[in-house]
Backbone of each chain as ProteinMPNN parsed JSONL, in Angstrom:
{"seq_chain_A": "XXXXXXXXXXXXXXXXXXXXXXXXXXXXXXXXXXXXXXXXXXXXXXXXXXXXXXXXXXXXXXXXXXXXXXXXXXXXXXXXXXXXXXXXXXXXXXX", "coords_chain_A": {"N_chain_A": [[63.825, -180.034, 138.687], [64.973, -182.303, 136.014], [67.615, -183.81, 135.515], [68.395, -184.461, 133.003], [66.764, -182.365, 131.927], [68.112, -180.197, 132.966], [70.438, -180.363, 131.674], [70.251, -180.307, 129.029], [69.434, -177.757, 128.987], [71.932, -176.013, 129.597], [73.528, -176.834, 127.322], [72.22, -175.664, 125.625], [72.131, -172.893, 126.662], [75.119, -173.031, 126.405], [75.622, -172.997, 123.362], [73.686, -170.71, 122.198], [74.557, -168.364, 123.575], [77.214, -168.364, 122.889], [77.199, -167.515, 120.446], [76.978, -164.863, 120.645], [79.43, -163.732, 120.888], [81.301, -163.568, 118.826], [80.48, -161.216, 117.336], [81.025, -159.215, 119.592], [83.549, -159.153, 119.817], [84.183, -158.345, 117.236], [83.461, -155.88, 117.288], [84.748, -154.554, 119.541], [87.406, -154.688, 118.078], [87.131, -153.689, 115.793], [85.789, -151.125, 116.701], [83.971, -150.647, 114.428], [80.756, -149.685, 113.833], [78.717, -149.314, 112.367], [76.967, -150.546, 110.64], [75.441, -151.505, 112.797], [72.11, -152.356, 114.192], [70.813, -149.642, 116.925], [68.324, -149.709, 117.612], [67.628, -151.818, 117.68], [69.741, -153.121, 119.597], [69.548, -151.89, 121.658], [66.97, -153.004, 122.748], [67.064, -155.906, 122.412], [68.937, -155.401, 124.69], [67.209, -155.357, 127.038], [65.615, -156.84, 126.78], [67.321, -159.445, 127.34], [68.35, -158.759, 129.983], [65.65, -158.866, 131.116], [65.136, -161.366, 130.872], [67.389, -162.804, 132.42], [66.27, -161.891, 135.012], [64.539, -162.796, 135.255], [64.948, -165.661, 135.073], [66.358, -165.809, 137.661], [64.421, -165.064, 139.736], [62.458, -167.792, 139.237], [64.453, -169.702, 139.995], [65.864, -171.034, 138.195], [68.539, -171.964, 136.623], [70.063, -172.835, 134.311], [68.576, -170.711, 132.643], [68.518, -168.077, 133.949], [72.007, -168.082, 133.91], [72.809, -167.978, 131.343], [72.016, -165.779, 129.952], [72.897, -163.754, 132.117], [76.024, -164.427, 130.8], [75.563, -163.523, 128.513], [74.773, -161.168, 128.705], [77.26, -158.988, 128.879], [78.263, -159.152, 126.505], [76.375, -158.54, 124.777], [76.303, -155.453, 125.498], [78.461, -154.226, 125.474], [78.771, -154.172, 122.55], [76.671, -152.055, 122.345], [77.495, -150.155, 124.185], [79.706, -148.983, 122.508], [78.402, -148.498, 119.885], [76.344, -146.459, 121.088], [78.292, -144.449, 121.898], [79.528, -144.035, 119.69], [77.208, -142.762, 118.1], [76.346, -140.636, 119.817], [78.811, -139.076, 119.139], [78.62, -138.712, 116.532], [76.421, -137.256, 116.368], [77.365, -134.927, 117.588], [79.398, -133.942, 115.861], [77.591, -132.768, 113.973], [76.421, -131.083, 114.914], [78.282, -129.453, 114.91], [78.842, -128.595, 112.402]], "CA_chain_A": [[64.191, -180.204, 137.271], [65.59, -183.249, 135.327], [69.179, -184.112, 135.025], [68.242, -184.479, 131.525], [66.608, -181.099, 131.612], [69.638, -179.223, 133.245], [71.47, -180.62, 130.735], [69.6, -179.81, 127.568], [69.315, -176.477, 129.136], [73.214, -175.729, 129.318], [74.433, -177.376, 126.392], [71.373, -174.996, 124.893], [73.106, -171.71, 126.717], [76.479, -172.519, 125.609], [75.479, -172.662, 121.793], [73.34, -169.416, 121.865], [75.209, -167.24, 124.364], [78.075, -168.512, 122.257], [76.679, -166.802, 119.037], [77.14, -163.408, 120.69], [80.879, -163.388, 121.425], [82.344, -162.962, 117.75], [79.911, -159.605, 117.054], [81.229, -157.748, 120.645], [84.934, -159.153, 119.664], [84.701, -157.958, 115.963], [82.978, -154.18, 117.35], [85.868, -153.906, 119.83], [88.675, -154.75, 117.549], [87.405, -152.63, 114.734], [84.814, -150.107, 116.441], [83.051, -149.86, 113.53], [78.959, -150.179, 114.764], [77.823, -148.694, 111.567], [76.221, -151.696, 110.549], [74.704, -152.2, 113.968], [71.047, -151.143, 114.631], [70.774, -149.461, 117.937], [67.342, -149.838, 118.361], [67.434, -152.945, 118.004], [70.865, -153.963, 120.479], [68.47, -151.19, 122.862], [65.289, -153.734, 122.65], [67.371, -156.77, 122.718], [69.686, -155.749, 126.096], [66.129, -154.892, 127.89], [65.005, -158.56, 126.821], [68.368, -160.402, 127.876], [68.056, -158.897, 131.379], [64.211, -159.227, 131.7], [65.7, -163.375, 130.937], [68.015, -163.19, 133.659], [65.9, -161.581, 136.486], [63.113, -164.378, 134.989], [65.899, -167.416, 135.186], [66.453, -166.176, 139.319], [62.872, -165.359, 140.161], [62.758, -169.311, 138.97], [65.472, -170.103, 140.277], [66.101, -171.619, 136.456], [70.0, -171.874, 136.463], [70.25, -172.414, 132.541], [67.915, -169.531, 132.071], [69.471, -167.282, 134.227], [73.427, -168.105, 133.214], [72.492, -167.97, 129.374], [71.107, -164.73, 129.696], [73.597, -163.022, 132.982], [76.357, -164.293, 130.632], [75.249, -162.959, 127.019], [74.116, -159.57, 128.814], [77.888, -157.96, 128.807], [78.761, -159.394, 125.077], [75.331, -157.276, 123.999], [76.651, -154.518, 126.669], [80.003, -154.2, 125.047], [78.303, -153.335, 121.481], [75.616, -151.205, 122.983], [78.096, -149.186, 124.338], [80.462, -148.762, 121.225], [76.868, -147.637, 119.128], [76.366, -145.304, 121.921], [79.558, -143.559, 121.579], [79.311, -143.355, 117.684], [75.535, -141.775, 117.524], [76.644, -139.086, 120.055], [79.879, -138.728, 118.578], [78.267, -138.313, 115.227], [75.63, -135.966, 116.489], [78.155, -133.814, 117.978], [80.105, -133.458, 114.502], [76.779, -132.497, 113.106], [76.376, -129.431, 115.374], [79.609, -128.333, 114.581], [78.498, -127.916, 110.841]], "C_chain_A": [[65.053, -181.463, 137.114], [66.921, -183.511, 135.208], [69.176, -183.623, 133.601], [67.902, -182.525, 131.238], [67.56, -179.767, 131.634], [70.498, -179.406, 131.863], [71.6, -180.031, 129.305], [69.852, -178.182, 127.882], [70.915, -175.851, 129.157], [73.91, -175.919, 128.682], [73.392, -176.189, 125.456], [72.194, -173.329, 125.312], [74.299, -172.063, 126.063], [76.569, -172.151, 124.213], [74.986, -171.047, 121.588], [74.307, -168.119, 122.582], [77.129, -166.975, 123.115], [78.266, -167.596, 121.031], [77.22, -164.903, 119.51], [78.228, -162.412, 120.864], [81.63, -162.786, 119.457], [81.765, -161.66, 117.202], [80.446, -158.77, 117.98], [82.688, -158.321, 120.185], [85.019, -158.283, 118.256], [84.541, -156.343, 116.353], [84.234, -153.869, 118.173], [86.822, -153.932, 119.3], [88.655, -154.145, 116.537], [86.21, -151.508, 114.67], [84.169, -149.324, 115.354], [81.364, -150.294, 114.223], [78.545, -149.318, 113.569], [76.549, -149.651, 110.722], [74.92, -152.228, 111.441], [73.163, -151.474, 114.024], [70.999, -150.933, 116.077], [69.188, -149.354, 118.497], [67.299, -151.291, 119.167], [68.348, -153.921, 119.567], [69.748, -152.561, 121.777], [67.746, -152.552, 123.641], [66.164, -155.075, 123.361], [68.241, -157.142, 124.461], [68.339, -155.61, 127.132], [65.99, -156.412, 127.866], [66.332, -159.401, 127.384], [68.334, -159.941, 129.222], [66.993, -158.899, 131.863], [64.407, -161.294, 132.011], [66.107, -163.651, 132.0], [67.386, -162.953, 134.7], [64.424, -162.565, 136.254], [63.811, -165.421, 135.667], [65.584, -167.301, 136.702], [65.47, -165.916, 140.461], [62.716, -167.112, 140.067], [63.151, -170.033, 139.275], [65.878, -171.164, 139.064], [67.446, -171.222, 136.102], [70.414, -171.668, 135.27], [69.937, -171.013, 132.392], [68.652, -168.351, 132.607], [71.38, -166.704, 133.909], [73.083, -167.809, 132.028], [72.589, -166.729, 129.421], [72.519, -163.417, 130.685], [75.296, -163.088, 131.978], [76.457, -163.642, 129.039], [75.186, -161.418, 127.469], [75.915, -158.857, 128.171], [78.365, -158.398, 127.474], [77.491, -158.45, 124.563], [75.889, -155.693, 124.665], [77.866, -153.321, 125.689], [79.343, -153.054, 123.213], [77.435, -152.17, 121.328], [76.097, -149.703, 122.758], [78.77, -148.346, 123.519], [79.139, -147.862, 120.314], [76.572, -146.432, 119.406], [76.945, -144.16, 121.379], [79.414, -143.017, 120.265], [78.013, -142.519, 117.743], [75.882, -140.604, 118.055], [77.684, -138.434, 119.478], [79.636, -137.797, 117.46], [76.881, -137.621, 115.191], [76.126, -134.477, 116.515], [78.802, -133.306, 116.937], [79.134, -132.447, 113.891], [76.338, -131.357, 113.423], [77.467, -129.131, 114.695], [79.66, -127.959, 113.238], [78.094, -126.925, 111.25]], "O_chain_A": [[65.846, -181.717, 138.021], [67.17, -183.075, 134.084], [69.78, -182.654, 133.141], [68.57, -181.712, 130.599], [67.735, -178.819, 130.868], [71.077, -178.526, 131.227], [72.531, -179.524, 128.679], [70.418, -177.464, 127.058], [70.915, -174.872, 128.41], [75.047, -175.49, 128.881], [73.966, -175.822, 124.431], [72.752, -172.676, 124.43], [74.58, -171.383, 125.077], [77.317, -171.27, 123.79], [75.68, -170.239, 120.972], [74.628, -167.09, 121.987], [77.8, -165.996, 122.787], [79.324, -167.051, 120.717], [77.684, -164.036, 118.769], [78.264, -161.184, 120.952], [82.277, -161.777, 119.177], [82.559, -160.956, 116.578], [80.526, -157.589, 117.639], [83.296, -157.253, 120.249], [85.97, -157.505, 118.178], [85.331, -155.541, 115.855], [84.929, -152.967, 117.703], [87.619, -153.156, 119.827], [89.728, -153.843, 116.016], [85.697, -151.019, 113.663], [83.899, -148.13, 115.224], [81.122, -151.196, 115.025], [77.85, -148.38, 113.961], [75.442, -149.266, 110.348], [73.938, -152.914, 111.157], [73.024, -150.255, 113.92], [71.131, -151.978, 116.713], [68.912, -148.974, 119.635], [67.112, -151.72, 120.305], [67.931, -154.847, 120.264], [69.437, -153.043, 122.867], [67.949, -152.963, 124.783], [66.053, -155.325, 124.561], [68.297, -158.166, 125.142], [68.687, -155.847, 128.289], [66.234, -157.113, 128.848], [65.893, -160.284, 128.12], [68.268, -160.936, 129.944], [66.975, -158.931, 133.093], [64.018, -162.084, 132.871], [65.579, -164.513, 132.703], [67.709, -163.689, 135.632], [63.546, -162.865, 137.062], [63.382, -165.998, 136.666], [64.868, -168.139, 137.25], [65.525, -166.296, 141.63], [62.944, -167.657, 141.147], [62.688, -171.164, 139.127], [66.242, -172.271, 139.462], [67.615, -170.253, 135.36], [71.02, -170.648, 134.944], [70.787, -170.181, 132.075], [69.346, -167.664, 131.857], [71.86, -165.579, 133.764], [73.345, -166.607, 132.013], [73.541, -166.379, 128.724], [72.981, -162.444, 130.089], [75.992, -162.088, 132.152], [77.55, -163.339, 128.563], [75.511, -160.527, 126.684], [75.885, -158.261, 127.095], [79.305, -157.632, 127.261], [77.838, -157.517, 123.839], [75.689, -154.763, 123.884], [77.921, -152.117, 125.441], [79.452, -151.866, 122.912], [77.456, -151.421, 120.351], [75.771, -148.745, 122.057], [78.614, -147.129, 123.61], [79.13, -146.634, 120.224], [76.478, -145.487, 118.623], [76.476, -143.242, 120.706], [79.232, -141.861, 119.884], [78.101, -141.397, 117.244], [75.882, -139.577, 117.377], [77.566, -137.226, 119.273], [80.076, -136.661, 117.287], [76.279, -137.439, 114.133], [75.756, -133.434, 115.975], [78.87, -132.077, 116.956], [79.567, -131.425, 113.359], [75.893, -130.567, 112.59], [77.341, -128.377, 113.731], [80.434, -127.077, 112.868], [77.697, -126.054, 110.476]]}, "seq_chain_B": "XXXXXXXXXXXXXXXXXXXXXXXXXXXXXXXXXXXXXXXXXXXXXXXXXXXXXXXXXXXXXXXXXXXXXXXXXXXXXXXXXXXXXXXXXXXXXXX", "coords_chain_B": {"N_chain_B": [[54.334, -170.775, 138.785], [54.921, -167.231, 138.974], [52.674, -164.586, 138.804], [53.629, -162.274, 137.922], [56.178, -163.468, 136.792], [55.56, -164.931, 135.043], [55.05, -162.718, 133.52], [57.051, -161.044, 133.171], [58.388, -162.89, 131.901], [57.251, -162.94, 129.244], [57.101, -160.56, 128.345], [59.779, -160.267, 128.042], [60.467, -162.394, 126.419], [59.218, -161.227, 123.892], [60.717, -159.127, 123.215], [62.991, -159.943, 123.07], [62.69, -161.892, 120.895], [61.541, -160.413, 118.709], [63.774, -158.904, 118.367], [64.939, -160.782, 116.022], [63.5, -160.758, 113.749], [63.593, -158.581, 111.937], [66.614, -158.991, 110.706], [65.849, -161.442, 109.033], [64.037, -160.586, 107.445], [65.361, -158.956, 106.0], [67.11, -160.286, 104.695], [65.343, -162.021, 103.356], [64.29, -160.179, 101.649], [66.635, -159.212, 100.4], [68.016, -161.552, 99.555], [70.689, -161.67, 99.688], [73.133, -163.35, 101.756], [75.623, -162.907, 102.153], [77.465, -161.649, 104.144], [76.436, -163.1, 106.366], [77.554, -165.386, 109.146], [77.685, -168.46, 108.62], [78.597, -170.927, 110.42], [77.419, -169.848, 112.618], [74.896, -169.384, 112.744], [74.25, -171.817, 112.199], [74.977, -173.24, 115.278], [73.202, -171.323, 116.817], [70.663, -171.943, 115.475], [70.682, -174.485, 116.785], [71.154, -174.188, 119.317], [68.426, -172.754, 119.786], [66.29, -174.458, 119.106], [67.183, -176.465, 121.408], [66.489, -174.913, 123.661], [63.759, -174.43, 123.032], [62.911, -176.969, 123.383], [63.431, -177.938, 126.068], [61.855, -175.976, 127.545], [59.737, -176.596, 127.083], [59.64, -179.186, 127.834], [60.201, -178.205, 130.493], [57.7, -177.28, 131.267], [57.427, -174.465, 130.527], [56.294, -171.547, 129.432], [56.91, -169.035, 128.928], [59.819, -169.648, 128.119], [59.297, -171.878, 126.324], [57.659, -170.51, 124.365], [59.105, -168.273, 123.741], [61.209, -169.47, 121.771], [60.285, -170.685, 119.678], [58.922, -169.268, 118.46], [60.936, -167.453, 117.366], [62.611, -169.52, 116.229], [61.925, -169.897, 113.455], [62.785, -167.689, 112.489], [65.189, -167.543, 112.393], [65.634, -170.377, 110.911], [65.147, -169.33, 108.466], [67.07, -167.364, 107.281], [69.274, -169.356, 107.774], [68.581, -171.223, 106.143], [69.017, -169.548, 103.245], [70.994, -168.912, 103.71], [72.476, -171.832, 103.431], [71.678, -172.171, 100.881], [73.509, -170.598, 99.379], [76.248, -170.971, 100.365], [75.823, -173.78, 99.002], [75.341, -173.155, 96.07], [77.267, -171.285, 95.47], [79.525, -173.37, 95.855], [79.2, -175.449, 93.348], [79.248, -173.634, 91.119], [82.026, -173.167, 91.765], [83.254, -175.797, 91.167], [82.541, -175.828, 88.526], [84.249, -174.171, 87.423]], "CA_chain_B": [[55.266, -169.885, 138.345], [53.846, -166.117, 140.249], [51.95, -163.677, 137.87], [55.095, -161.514, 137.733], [57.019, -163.651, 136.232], [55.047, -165.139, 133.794], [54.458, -161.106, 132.987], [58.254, -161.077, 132.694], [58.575, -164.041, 130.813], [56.44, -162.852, 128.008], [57.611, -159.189, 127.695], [61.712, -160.84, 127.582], [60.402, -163.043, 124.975], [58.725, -159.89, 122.883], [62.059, -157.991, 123.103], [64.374, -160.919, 122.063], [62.337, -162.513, 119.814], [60.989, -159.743, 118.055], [65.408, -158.649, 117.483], [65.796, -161.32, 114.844], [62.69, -160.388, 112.729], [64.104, -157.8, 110.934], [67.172, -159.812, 109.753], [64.597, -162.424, 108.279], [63.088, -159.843, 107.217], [66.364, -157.796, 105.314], [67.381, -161.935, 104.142], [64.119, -162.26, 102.209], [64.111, -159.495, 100.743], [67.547, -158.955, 99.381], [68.738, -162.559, 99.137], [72.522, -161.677, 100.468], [73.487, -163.595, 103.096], [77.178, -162.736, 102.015], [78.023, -160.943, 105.754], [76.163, -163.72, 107.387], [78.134, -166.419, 109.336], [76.933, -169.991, 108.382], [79.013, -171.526, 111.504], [76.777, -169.129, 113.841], [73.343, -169.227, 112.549], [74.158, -173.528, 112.775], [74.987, -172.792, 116.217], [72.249, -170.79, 117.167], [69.695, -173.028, 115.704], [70.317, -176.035, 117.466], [70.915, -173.527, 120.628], [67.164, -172.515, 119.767], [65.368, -175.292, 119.345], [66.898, -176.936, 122.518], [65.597, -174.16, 124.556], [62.319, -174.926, 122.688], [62.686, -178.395, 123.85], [63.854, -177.217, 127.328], [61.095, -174.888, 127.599], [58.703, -178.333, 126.947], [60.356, -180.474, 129.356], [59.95, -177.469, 132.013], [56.674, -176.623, 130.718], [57.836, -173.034, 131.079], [55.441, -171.018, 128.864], [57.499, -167.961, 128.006], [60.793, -170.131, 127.1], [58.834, -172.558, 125.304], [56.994, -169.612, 123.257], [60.029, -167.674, 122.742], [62.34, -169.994, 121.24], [59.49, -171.747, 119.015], [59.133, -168.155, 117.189], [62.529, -167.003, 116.996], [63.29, -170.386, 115.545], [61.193, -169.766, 112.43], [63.265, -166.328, 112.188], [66.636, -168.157, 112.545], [65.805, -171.041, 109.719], [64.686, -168.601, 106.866], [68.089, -166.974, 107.574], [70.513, -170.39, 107.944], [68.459, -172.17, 105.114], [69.248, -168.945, 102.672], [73.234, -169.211, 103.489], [73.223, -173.03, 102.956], [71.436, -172.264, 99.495], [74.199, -169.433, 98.968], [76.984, -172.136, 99.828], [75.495, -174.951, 97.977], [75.557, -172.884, 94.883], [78.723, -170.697, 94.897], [80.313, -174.223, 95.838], [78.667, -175.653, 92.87], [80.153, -172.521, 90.645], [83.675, -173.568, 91.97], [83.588, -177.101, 90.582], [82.715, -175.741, 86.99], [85.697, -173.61, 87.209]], "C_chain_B": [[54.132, -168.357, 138.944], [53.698, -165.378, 138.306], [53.029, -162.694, 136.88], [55.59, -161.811, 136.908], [56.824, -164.123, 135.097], [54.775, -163.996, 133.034], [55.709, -160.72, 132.083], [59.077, -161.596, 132.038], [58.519, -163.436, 129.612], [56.977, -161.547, 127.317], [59.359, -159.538, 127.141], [61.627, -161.295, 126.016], [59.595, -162.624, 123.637], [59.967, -159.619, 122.385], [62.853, -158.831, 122.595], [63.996, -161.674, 121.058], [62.119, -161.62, 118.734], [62.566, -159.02, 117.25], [65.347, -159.671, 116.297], [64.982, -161.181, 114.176], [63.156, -159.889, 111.599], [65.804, -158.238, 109.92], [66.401, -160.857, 109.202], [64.268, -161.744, 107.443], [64.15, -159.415, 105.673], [66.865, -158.953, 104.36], [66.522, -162.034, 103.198], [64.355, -161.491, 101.347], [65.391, -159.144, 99.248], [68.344, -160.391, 99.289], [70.076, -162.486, 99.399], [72.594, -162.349, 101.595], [75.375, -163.924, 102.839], [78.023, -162.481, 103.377], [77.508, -162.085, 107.03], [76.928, -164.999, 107.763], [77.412, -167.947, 109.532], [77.179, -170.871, 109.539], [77.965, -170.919, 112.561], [76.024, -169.345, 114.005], [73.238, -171.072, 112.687], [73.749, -173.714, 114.102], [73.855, -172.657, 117.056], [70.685, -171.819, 117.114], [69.184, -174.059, 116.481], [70.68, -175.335, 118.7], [69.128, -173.516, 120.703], [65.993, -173.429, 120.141], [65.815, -176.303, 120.58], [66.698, -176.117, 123.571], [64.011, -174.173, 124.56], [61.755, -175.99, 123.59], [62.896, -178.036, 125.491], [62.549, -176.797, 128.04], [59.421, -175.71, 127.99], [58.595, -178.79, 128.498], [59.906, -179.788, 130.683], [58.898, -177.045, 132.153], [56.507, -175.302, 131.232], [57.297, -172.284, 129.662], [56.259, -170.359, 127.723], [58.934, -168.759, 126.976], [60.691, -170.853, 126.058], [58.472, -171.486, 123.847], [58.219, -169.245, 122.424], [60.667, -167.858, 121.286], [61.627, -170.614, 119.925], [59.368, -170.955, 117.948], [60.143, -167.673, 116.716], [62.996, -168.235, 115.997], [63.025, -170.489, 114.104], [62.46, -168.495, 111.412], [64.976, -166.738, 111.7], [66.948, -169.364, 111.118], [65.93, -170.225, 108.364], [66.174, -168.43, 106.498], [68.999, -167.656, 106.908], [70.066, -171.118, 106.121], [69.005, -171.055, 103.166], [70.734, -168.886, 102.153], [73.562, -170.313, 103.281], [72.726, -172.912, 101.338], [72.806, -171.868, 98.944], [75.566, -170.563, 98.812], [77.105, -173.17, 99.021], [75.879, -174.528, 96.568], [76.801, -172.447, 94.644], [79.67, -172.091, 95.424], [80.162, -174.874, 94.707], [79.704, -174.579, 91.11], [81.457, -172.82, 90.559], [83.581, -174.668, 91.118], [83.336, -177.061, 89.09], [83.654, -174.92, 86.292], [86.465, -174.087, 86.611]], "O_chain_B": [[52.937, -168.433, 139.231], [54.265, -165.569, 137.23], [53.14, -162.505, 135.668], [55.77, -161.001, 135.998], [57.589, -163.936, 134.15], [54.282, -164.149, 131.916], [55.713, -160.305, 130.925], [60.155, -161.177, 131.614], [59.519, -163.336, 128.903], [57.235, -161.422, 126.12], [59.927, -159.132, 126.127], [62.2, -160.948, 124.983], [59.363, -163.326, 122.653], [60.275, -159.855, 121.217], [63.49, -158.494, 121.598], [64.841, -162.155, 120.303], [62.539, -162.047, 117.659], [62.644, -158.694, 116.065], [65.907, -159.148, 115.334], [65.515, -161.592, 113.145], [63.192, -160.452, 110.505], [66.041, -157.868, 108.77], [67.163, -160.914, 108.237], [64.135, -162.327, 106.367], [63.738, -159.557, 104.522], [67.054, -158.614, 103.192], [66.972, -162.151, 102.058], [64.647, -161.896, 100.222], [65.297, -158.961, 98.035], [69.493, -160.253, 98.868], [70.647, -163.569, 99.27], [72.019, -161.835, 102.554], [76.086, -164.847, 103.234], [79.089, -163.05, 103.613], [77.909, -162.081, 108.194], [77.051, -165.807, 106.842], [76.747, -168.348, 110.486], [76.25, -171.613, 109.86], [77.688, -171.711, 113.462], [75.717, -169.637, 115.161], [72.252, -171.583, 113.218], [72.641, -174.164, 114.392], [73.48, -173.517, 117.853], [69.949, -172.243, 118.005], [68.059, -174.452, 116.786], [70.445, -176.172, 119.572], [68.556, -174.182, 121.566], [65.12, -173.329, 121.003], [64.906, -177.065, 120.907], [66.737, -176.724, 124.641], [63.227, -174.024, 125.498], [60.719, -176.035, 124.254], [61.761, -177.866, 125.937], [62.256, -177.326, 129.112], [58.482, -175.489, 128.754], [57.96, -178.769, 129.552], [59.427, -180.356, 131.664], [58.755, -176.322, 133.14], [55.715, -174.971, 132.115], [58.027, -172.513, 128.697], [56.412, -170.608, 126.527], [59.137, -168.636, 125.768], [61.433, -170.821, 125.077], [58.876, -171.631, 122.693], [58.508, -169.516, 121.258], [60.74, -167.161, 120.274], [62.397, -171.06, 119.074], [59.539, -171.336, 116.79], [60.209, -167.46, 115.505], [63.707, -167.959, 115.031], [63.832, -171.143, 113.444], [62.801, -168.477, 110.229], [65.674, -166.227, 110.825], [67.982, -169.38, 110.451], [66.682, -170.479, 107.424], [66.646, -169.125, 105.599], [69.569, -167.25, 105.896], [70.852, -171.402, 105.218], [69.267, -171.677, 102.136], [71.35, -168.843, 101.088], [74.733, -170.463, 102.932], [73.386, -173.562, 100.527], [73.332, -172.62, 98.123], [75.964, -170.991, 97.728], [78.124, -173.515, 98.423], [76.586, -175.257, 95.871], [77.502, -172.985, 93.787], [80.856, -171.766, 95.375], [81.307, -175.287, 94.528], [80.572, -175.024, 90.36], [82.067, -172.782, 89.49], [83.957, -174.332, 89.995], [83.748, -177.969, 88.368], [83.888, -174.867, 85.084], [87.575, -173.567, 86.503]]}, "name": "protein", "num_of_chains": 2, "seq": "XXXXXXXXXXXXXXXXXXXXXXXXXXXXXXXXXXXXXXXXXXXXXXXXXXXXXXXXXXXXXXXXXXXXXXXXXXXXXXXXXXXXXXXXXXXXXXXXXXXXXXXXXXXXXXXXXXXXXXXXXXXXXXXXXXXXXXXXXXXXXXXXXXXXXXXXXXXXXXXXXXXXXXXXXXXXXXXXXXXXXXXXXXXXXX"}
């Protein structure tokens, strides 16, 4: 790969991976996830680590970092979602 | 690139591309992009399309594909919240 290409490719992770930090900071500082769809943060953590075990099959450094460091910022909200659906199942027996 | 991974390519770039649909989707329809961050979806864009470009350069199938559809999903979005600014800035100055 390219100098040029490395390059493009990590100035390209930092912008997107970037995008995913103020949604898992805002869910842990005000666990609300009612907003969140959980299919969707499901679908999407399957596809961010199908990325990463692509990038090091590849050995595709961008692809892999982008992807190994976005996984625990999707991880983080996942989890929080989690918690609430069973949470708010469990209330719903107790009616 | 082995069979595998091009297998694994393609299904990653289902699952993460196919997440931002449905905001595109929820954008069109109801015209709010009040909750959406204009700094992010900037961001993201020009993350996007240099993974596009990336994706080129490496002539890497799945990253090329991904990023080329997602990016479609990502303008509708960004170009909706610069309308939204343009105008309620627009609003201010006849204040």
């Amino acid at each position: 790969m390219s100098d040029t290409a490395q390059w493009l490719g990590y100035t390209s992770a930092l912008l997107t991976t970037s995008s995913f930090f103020p949604q898992a900071l805002k869910t842990i500082r005000t666990n609300n996830t009612e907003a969140i769809s959980l299919r969707m943060y499901l679908l999407f953590s399957l596809g961010v680590s199908g990325w990463a075990i692509y990038g090091l099959i590849n050995q595709d450094g961008p692809v892999f970092w982008a992807n190994v460091v976005t996984l625990p910022a999707i991880l983080v909200v996942l989890e929080r979602k989690v918690r609430a659906v069973v949470a708010a199942s469990g209330r719903k027996r107790e009616e």
